[in-house]
C-alpha positions in Angstrom: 0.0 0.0 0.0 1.6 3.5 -0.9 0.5 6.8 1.2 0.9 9.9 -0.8 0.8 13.3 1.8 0.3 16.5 0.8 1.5 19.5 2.7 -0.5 22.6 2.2 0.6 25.6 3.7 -2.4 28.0 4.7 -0.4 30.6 5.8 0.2 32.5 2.1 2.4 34.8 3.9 5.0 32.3 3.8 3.8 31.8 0.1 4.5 35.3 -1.4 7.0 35.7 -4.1 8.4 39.0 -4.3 11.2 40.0 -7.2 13.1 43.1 -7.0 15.7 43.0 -9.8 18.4 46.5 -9.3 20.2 47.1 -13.2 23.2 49.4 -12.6 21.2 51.6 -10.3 19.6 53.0 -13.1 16.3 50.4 -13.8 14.3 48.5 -10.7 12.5 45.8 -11.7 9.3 44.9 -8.5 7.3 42.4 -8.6 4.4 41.4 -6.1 3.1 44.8 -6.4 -0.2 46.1 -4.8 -0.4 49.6 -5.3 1.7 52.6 -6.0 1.0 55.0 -3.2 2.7 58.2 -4.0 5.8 59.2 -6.4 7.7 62.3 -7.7 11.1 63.0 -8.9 13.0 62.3 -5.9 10.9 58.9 -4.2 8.6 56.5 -5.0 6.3 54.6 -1.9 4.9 51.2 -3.4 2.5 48.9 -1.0 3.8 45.5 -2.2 3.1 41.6 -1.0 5.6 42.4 1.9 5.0 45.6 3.2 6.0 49.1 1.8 8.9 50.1 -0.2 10.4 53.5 -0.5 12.5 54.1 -3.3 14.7 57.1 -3.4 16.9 58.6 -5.3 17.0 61.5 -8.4 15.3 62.4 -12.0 13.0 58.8 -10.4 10.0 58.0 -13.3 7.5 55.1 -13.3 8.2 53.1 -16.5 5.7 50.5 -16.4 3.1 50.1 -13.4 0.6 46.8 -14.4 -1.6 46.2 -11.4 -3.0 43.4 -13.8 1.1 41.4 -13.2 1.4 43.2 -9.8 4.8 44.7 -11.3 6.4 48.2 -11.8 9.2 49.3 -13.0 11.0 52.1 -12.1 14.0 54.2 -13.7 16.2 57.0 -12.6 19.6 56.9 -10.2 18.2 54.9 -7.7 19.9 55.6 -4.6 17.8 53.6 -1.7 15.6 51.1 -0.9 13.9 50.5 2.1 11.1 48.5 3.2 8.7 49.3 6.5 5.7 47.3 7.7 2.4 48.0 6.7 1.3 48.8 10.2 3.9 51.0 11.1 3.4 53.0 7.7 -0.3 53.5 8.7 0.1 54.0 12.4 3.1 57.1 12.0 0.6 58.4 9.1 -2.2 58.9 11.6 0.0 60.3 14.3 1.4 62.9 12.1 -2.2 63.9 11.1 -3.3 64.0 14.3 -0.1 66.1 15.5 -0.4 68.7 12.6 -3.8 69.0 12.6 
């Protein structure tokens, strides 16, 4: 008699595939993309699979967003990357609201 198990994983956030693919500083490739949140010139702030992503840098332009692929790619001198929780990016939002207000 041969048993055949299957693991299934129902946690998907161990399941989430994210790509980010630097060329020469110049070209960032993302995948696992949710959102773009807010860009100009100077920084980009993406809501991806695993939290937010800043990108800074200079002369920064959205090349190709496709919510359809959940990819973006952005171009410019691309200086830093830096990736926060989702939580925190929501919870120091509303206390600077509520500060400025």
């Amino acid at each position: 008699m041969v048993e055949e198990r299957k693991n299934i994983n129902i946690n998907t956030t161990t399941n989430t595939v994210q790509n980010l693919f630097l060329e020469n500083r110049g070209k960032l490739n993302i995948s696992g993309v949710n959102d773009v949140l807010s860009f100009d010139d100077q920084v980009v702030i993406v809501d991806t699979e695993l939290g937010m992503l800043t990108v800074k840098g200079e002369n920064i332009r959205i090349n190709k967003l496709s919510l359809d692929t959940a990819e973006v790619i952005i171009e410019g001198e691309i200086s830093t990357l830096t990736y926060s929780s989702n939580k925190q990016e929501k919870n120091s939002g509303t206390l600077l609201s509520k500060i400025f207000k």
